[in-house]
DRENKEMAR-507673 format. One record per atom (N, C-alpha, C): residue number from 1; residue in one letter; chain; atom name; x, y, z. Coordinates in steps of 0.02 Angstrom, whole numbers, plus 50000, padded with zeros to 5 digits. Atoms other than C-alpha are relative to their C-alpha. Layout:
% DRENKEMAR-507673
(NUM A A CA (X Y Z));
...
This chain:
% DRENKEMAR-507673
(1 X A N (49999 50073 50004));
(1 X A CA (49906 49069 46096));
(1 X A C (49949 49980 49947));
(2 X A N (50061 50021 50041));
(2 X A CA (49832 48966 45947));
(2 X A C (49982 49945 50011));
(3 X A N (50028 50074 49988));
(3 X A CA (49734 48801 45965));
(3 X A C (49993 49979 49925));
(4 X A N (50022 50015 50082));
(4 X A CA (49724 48702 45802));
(4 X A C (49957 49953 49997));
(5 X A N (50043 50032 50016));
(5 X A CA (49586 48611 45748));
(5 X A C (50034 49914 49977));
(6 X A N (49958 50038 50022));
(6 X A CA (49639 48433 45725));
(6 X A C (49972 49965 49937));
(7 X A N (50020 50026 50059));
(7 X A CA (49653 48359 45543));
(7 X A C (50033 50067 49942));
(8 X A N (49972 49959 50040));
(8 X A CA (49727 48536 45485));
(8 X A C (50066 49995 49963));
(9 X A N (49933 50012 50024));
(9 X A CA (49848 48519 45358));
(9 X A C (50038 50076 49997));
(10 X A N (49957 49965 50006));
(10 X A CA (50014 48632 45328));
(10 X A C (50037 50010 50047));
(11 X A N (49974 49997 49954));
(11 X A CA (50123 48694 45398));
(11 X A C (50003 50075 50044));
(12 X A N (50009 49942 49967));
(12 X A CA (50155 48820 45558));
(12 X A C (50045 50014 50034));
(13 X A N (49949 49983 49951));
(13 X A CA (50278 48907 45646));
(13 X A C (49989 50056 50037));
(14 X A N (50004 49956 49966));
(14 X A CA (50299 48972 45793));
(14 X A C (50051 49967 50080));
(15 X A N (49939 49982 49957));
(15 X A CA (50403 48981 45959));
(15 X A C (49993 49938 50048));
(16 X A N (50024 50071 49943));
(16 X A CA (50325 48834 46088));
(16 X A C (49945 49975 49980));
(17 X A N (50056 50051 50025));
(17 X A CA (50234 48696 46017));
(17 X A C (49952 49974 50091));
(18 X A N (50010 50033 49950));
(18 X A CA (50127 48611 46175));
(18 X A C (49942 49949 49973));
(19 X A N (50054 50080 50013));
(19 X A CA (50028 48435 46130));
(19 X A C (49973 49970 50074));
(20 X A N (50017 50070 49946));
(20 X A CA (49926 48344 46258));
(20 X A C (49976 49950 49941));
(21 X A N (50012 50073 50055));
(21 X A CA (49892 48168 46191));
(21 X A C (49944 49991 50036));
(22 X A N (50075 50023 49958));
(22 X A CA (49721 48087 46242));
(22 X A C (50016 49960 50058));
(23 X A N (49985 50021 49923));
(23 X A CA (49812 47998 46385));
(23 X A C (50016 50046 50031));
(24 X A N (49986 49939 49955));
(24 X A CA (49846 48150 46457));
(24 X A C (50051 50025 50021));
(25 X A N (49944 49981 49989));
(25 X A CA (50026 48159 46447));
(25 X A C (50036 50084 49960));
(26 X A N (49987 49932 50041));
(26 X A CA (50094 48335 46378));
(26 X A C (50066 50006 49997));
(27 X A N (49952 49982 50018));
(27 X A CA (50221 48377 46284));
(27 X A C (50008 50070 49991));
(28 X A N (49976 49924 49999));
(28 X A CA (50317 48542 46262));
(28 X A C (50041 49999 49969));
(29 X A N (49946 50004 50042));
(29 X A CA (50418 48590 46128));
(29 X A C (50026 50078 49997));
(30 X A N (49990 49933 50011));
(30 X A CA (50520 48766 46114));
(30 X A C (50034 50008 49932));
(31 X A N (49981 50002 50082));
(31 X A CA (50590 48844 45930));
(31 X A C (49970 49946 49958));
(32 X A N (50010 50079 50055));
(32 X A CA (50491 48717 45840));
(32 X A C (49941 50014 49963));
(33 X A N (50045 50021 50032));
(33 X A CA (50402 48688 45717));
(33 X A C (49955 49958 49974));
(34 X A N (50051 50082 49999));
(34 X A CA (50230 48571 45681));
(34 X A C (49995 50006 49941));
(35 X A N (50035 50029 50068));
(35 X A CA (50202 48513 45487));
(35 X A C (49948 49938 50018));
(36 X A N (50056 50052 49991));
(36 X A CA (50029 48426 45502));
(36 X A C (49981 49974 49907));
(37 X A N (50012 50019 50052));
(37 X A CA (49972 48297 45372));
(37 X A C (49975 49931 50032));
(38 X A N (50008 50076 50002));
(38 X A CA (49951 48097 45381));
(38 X A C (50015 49975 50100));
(39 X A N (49979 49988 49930));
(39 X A CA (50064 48136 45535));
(39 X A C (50019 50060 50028));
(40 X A N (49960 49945 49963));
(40 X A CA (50119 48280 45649));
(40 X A C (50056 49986 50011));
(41 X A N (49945 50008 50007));
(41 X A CA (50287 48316 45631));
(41 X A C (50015 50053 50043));
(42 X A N (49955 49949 49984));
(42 X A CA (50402 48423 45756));
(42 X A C (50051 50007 50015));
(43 X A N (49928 49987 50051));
(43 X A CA (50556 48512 45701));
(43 X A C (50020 50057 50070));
(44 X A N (49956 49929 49970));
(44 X A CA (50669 48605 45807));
(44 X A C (50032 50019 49935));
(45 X A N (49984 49952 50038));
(45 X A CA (50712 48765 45703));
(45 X A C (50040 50022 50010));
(46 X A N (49950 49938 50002));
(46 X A CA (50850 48880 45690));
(46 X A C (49976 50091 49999));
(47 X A N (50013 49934 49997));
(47 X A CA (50840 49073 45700));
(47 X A C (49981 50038 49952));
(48 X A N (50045 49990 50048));
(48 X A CA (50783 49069 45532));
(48 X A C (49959 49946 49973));
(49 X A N (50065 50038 49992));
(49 X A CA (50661 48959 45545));
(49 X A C (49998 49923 49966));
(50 X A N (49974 50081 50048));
(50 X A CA (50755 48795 45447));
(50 X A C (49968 49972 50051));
(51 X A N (49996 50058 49970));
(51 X A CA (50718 48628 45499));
(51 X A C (50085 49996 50039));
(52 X A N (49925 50034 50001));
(52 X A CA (50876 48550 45607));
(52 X A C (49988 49936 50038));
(53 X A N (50014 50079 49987));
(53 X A CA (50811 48408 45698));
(53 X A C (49927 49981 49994));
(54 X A N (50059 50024 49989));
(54 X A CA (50657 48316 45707));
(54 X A C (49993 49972 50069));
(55 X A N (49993 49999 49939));
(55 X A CA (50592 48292 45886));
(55 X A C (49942 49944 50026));
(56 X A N (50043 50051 49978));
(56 X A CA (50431 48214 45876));
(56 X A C (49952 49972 49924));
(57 X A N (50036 50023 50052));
(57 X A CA (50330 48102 45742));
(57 X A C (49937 49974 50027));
(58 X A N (50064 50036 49962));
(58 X A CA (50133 48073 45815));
(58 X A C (49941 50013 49969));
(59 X A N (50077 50006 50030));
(59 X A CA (49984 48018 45750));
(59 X A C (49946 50027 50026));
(60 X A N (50030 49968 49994));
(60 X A CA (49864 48137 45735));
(60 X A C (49916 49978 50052));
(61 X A N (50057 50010 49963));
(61 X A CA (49732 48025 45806));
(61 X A C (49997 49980 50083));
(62 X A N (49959 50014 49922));
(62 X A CA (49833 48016 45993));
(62 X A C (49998 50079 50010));
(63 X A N (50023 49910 49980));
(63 X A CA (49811 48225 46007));
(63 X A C (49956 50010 50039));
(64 X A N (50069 49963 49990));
(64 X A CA (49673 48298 46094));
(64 X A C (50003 50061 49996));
(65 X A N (50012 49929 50007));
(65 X A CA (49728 48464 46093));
(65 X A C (50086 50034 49974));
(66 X A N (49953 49958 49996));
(66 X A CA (49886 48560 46025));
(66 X A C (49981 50080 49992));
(67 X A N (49991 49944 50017));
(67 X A CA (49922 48731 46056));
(67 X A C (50061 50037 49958));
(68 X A N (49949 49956 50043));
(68 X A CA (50051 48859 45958));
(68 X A C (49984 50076 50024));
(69 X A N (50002 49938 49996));
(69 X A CA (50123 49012 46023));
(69 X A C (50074 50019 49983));
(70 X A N (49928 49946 49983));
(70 X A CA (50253 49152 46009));
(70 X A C (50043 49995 50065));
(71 X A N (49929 49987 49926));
(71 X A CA (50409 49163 46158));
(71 X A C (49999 50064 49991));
């Protein structure tokens, strides 16, 4: 499991995104991918790793913690 520092740009892939927000609600994302920048972006992927939808668009300053791991 990785934790990311928040404010990191690029992008990262990997198998289950998980966001808590500072209200304390948590999200869970599987096949997806996060592009961080202005905003956090996450992408459900395909089996080679395309974009095919977009799932979630959230401002980086509503995070307190995302993790990133492998399935």
């Amino acid at each position: 499991m990785q934790e990311f520092e928040k404010g990191a740009l690029g992008i990262h892939m990997f198998r289950k995104i998980t966001i808590i927000l500072k209200n304390g609600t948590e999200l869970a994302y599987r096949n997806a991918r996060v592009v961080e920048g202005n905003r956090t972006w996450i992408y459900q992927v395909n089996k080679n790793e395309n974009p095919e939808e977009l799932l979630a668009l959230i401002d980086p300053n509503h995070i307190r913690t995302l993790y990133a791991e492998d399935d």
